[in-house]
TORFIRO-137693 format. One record per residue: x, y, z of N, C-alpha, C in turn; residue in one letter. Coordinates in steps of 0.02 Angstrom, whole numbers, padded with zeros to 5 digits, always signed. Layout:
XYZXYZXYZa
...
This chain:
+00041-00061+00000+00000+00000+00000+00043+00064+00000x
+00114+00067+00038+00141+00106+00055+00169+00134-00020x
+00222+00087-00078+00224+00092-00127+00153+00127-00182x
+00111+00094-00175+00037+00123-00215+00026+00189-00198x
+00049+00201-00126+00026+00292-00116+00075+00341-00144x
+00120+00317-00165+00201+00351-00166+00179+00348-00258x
+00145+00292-00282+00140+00297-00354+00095+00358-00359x
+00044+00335-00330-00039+00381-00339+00013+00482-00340x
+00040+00475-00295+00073+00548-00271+00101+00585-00336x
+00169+00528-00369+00220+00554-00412+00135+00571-00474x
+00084+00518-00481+00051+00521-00543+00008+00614-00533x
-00001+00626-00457-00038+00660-00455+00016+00746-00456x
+00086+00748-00469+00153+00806-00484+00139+00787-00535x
+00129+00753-00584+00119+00743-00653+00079+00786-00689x
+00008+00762-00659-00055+00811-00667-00042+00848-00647x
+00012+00910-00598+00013+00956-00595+00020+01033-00663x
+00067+00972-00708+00087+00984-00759+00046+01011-00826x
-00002+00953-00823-00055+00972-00871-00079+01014-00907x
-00092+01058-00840-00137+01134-00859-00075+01209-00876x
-00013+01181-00839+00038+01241-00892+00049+01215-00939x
+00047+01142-00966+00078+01121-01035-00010+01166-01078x
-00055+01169-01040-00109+01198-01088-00128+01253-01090x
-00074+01299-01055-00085+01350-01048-00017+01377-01112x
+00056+01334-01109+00098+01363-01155+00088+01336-01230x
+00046+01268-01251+00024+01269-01304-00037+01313-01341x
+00013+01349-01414-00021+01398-01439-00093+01367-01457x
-00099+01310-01474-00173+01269-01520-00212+01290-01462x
-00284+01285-01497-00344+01292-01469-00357+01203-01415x
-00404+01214-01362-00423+01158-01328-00427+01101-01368x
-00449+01110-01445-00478+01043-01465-00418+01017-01503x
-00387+01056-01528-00346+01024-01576-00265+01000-01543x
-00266+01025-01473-00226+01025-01403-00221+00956-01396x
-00314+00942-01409-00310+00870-01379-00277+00816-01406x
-00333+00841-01483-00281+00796-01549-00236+00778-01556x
-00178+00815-01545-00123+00786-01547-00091+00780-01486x
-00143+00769-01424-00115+00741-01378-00119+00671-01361x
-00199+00649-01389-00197+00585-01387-00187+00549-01451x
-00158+00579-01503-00114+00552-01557-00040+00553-01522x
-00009+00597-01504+00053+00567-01479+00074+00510-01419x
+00019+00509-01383+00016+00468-01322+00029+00423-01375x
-00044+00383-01407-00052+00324-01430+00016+00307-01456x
+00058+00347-01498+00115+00331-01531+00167+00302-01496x
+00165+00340-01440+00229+00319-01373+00202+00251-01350x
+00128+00226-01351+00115+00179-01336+00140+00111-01351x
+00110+00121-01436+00150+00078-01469+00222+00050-01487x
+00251+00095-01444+00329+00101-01460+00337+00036-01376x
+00307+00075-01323+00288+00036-01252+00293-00026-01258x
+00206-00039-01303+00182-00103-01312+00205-00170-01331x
+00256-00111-01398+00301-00150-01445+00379-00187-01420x
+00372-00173-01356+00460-00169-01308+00409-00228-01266x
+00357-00209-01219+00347-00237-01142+00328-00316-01169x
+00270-00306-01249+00224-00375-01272+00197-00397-01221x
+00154-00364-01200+00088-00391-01162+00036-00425-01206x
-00005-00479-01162-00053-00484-01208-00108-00435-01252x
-00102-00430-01300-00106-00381-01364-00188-00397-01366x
-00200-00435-01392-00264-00451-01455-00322-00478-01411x
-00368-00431-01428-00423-00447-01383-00509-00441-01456x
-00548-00468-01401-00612-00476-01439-00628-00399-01481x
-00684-00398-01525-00699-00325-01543-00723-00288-01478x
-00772-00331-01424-00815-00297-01382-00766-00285-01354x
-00708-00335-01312-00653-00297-01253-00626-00206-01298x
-00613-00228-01347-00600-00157-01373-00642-00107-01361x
-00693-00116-01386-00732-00076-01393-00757-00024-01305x
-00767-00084-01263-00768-00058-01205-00697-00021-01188x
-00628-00041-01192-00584+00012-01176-00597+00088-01197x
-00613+00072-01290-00624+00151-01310-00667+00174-01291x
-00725+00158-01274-00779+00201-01236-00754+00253-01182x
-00680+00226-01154-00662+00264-01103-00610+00293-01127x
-00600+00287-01169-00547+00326-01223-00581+00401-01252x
-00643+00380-01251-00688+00424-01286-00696+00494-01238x
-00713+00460-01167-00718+00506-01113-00662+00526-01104x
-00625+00524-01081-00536+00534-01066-00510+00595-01119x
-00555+00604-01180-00524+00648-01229-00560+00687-01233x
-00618+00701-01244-00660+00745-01213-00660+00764-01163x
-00623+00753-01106-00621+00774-01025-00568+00850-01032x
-00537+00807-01084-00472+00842-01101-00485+00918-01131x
-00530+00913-01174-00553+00953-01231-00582+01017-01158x
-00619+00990-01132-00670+01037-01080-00618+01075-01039x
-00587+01047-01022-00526+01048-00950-00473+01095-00979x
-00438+01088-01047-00417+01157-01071-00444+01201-01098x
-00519+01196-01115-00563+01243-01144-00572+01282-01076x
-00574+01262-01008-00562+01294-00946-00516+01361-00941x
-00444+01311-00967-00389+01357-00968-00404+01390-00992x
-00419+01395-01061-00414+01446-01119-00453+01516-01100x
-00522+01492-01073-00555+01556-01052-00550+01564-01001x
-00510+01563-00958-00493+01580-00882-00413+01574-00866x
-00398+01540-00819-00319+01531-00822-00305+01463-00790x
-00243+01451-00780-00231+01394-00758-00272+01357-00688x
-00250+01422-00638-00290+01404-00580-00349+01395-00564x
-00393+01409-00608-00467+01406-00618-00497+01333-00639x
-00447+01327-00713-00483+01262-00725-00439+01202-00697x
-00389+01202-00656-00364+01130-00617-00389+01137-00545x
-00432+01193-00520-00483+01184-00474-00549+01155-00467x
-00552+01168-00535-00626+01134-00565-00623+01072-00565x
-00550+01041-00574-00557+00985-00559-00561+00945-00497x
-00565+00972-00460-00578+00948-00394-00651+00929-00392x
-00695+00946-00429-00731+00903-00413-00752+00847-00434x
-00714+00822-00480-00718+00767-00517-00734+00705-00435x
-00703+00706-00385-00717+00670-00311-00806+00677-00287x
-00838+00730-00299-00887+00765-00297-00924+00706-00352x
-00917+00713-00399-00965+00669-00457-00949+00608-00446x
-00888+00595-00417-00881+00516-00389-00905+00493-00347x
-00918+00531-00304-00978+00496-00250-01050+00490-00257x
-01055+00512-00299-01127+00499-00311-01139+00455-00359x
-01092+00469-00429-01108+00411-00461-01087+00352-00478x
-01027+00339-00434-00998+00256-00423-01039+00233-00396x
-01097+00219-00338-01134+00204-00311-01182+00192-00346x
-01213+00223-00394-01252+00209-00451-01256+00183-00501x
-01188+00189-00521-01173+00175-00595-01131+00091-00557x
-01121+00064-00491-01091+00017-00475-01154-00028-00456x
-01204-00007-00429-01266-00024-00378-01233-00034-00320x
-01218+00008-00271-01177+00005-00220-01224+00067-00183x
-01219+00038-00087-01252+00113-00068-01205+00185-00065x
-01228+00215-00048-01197+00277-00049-01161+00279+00009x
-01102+00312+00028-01076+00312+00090-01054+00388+00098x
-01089+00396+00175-01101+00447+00179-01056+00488+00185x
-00988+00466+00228-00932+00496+00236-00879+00538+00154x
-00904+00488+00115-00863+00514+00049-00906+00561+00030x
-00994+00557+00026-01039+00616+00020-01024+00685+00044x
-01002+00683+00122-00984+00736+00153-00926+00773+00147x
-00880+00733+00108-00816+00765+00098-00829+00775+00037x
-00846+00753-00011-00872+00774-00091-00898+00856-00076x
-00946+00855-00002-01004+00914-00020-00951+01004+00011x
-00900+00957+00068-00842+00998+00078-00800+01036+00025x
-00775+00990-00036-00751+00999-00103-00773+01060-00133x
-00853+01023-00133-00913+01088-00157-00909+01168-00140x
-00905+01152-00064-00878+01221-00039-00855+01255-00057x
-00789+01233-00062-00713+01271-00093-00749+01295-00158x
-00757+01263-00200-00782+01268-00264-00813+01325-00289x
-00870+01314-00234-00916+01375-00224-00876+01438-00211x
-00835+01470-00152-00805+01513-00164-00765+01519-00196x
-00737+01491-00220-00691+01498-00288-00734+01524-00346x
-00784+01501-00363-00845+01516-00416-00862+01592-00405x
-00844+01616-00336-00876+01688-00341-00842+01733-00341x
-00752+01736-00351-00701+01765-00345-00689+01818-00427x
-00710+01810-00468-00711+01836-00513-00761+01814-00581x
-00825+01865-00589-00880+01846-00637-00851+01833-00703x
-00783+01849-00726-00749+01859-00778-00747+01790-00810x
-00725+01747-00767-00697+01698-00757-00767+01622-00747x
-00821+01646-00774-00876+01602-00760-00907+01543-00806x
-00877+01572-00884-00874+01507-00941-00811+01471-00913x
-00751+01472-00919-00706+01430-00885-00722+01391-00834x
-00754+01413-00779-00773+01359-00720-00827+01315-00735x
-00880+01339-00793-00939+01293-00807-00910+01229-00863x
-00872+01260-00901-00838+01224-00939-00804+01170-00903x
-00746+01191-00833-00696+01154-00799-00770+01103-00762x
-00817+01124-00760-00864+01072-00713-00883+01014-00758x
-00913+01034-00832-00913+00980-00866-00838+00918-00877x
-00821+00955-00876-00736+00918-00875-00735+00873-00810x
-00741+00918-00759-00725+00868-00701-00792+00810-00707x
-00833+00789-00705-00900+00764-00729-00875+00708-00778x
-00845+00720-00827-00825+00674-00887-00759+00636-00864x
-00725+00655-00809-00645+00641-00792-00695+00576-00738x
-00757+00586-00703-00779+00555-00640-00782+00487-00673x
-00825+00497-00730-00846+00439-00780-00813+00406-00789x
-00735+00426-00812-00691+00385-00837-00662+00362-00784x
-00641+00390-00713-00626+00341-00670-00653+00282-00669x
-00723+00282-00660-00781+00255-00615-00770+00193-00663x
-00751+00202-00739-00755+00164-00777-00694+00104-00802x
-00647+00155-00785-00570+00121-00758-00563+00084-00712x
-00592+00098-00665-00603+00030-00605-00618-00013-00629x
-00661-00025-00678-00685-00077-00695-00620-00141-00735x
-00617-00093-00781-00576-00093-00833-00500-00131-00829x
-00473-00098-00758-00393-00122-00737-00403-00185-00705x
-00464-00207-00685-00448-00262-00654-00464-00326-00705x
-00470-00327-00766-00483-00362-00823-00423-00345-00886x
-00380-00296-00882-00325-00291-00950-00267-00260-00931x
-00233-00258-00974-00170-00245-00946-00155-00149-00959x
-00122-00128-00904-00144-00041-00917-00112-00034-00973x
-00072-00030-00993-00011-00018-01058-00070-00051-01122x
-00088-00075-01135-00129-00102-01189-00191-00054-01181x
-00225-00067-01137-00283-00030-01115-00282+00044-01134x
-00232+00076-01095-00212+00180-01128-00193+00146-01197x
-00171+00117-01224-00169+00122-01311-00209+00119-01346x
-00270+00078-01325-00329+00074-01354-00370+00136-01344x
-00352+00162-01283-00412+00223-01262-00381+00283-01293x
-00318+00279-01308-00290+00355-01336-00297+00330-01419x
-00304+00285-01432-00325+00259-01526-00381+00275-01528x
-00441+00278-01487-00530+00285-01479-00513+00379-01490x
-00494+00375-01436-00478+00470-01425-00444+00503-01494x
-00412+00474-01513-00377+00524-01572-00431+00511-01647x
-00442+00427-01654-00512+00420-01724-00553+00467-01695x
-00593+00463-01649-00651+00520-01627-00638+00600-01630x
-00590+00605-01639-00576+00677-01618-00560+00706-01686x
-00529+00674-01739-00506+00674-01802-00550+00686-01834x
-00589+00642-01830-00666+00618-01881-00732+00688-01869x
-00691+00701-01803-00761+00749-01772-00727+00826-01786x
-00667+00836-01816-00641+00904-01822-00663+00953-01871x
-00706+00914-01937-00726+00961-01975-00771+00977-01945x
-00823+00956-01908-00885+00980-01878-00874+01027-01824x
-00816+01013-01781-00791+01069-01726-00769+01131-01775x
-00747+01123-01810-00702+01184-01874-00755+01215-01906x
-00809+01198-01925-00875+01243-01940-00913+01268-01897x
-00914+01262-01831-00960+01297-01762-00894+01320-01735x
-00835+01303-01721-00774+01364-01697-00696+01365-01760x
-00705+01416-01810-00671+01417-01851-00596+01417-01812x
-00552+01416-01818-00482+01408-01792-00446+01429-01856x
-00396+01481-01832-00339+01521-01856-00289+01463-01890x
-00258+01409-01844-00203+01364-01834-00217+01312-01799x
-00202+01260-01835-00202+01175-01817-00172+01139-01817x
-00109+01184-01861-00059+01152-01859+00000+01182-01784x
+00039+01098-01747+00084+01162-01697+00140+01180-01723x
+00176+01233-01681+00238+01261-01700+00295+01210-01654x
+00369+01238-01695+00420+01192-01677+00402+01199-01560x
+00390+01240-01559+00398+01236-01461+00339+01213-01445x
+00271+01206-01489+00205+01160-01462+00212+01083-01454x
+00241+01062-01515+00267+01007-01529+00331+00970-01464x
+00360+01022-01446+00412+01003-01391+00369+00995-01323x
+00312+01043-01313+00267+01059-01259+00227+00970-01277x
+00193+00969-01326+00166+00924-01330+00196+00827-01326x
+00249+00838-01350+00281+00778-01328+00275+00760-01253x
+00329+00809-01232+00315+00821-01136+00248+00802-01134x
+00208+00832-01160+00152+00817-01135+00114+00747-01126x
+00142+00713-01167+00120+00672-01199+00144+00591-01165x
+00208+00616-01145+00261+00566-01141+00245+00557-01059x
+00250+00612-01030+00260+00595-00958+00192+00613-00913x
+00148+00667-00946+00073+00684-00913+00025+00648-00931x
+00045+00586-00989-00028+00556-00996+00011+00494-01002x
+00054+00471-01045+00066+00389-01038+00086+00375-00952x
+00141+00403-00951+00164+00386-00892+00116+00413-00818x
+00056+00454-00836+00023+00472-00800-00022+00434-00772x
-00060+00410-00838-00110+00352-00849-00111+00278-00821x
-00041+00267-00853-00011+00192-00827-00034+00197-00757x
-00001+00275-00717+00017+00259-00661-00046+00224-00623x
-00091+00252-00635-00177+00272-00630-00190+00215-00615x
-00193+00183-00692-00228+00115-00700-00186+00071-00626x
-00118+00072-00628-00084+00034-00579-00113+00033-00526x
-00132+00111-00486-00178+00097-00418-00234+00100-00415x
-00263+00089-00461-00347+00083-00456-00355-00004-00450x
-00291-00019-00463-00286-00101-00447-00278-00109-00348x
-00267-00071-00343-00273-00070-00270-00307-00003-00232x
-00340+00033-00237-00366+00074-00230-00437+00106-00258x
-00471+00129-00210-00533+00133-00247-00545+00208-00296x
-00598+00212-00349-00598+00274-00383-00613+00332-00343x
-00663+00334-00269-00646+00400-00259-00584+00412-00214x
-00561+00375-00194-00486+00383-00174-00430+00436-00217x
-00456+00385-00273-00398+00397-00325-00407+00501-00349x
-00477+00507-00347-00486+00552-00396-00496+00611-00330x
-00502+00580-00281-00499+00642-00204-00450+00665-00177x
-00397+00624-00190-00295+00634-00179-00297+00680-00250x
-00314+00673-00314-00323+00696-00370-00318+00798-00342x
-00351+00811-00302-00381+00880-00271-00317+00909-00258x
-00267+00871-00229-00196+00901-00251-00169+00937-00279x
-00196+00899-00350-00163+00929-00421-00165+01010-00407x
-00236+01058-00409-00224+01125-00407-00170+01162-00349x
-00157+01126-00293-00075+01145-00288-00011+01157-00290x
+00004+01092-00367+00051+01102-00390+00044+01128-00451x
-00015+01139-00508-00004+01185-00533-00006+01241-00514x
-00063+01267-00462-00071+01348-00457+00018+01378-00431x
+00047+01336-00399+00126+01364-00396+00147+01374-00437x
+00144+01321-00492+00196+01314-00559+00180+01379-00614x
+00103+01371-00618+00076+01459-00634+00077+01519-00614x
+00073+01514-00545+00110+01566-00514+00192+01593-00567x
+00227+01547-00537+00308+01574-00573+00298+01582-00633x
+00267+01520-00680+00291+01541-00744+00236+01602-00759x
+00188+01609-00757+00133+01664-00786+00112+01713-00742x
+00140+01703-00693+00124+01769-00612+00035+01786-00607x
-00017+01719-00610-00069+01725-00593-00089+01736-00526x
-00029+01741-00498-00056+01780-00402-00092+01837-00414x
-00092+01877-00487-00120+01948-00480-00191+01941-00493x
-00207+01871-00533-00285+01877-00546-00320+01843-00491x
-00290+01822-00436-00317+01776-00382-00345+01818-00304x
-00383+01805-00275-00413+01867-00212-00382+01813-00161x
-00438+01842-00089-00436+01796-00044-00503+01734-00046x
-00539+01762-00089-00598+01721-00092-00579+01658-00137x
-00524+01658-00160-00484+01598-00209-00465+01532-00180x
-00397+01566-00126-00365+01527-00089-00409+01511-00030x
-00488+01543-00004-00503+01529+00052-00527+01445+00011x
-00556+01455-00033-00593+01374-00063-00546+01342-00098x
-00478+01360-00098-00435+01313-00092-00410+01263-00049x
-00414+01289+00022-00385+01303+00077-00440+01238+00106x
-00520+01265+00089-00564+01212+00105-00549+01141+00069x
-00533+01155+00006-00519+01091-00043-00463+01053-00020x
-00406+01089-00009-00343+01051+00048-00365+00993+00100x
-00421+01044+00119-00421+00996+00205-00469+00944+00191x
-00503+00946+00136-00561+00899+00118-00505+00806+00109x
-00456+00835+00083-00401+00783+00038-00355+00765+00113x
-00348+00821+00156-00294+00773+00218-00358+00722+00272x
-00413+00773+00266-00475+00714+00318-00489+00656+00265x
-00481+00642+00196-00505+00575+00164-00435+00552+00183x
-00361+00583+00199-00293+00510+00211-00291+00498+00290x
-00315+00539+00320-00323+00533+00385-00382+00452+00383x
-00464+00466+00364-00494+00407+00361-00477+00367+00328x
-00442+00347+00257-00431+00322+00216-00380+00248+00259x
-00323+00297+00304-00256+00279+00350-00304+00236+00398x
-00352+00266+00429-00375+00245+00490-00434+00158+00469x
-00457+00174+00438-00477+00123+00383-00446+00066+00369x
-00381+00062+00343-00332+00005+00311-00301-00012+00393x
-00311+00034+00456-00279+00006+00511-00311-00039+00527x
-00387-00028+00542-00439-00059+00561-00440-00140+00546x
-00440-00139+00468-00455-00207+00411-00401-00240+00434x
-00326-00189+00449-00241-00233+00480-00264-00281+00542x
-00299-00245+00576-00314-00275+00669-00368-00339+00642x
-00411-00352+00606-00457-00406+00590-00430-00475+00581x
């Protein structure tokens, strides 16, 4: 367990990353994505082609991976469409509630009861959220946007649980970043006639941004993911996740000096979102002691 938390951690400095790699790539959200889950998949295959895991599966096993391939790229699309109209710290706060949509709908979407304790810390999350939501009206398509995102990120956990304990992760992200890049490809003339775009193609430093991106925030991110959802449950996974807006809002801080667009009404529902994530390792800790003594 001790190893799994130390993974879950490095995966969740990873995701810190995310939202400046989408803040310094010039492309728009959608086409950001494009060739983000076109380059993943590529690194995959290079992975796949070294580790030879079992490869070849039914049409349906496929098909169910990409479904979550499908979500995962679209999460993507929303989550820098966040950035784009707001700033970094806005939309990797939004993701905090992706824990929030996990408690309600793993229980549903699992047939499982609800437990109340993850409810109450989900509705804590909310909090933060909430004042964060009222810190600047400017800033109010970005957070509705970052909510659909977090919402579509819940899904794909909820759905990954499923998923890791039936295939192998390295095969599995190849299939879901191959679903993500056909879908996204196929669907670009239709995005390109409702939001015309300047440039689709990247430049020589997007391309460098995007590799990084590619290489270490989503393969190596992903893997990590799938690895502890083999031992760990999805709102675990995606409530430690609440993190993330601490190590980017620093990393944005230095590189883009967004301390100037931030109040106290920012960091106070940050501050709530913090403590929501040390009371789930505090119970989480107290929990695995319990099950130790049995």
């Amino acid at each position: 367990m001790k190893k799994t938390l130390i993974l879950l951690h490095i995966a969740v400095i990873l995701a810190g990353f995310t939202g400046v790699f989408g803040k310094l790539v010039s492309l728009n959200e959608y086409f950001l994505t494009c060739y983000r889950t076109l380059f993943s998949f590529l690194f995959l295959v290079v992975i796949v082609w070294l580790k030879k895991p079992q490869f070849k599966y039914s049409w349906s096993n496929i098909t169910e991976m990409g479904r979550a391939g499908l979500l995962i790229a679209f999460h993507w699309v929303f989550f820098y469409a966040s950035i784009k109209y707001s700033n970094v710290s806005v939309g990797v706060v939004c993701y905090c509630l992706t824990s929030f949509f996990t408690a309600f709908l793993s229980p549903l979407i699992n047939k499982k009861p609800f437990n109340i304790t993850e409810l109450l810390l989900s509705m804590l999350t909310l909090a933060g959220i909430g004042l964060i939501f009222h810190f600047d009206t400017s800033f109010r398509t970005g957070i509705i946007l970052g909510v659909i995102s977090s919402f579509l990120a819940s899904l794909y956990t909820i759905l990954n649980e499923r998923l890791v304990k039936k295939y192998d992760s390295t095969v599995m992200n190849l299939y879901q970043m191959l679903a993500g890049s056909v879908a996204l490809i196929l669907a670009s003339p239709l995005y390109l006639y409702f939001f015309p775009s300047k440039t689709i193609m990247p430049g020589t430093l997007d391309v460098i941004y995007l590799l990084l991106l590619s290489l270490f925030c989503t393969v190596g991110l992903y893997v990590m993911v799938a690895e502890v959802l083999r031992k760990m449950s999805a709102f675990t996974v995606n409530l430690t996740f609440n993190l993330e807006p601490v190590y980017s809002i620093l990393l944005a801080m230095i590189l883009f000096n967004e301390s100037r667009q931030l109040n106290l009404s920012f960091y106070a529902g940050l501050l709530i979102i913090i403590i929501s994530v040390i009371l789930q390792a505090g119970l989480s800790r107290r929990n695995r002691m319990a099950e130790g003594s049995l």
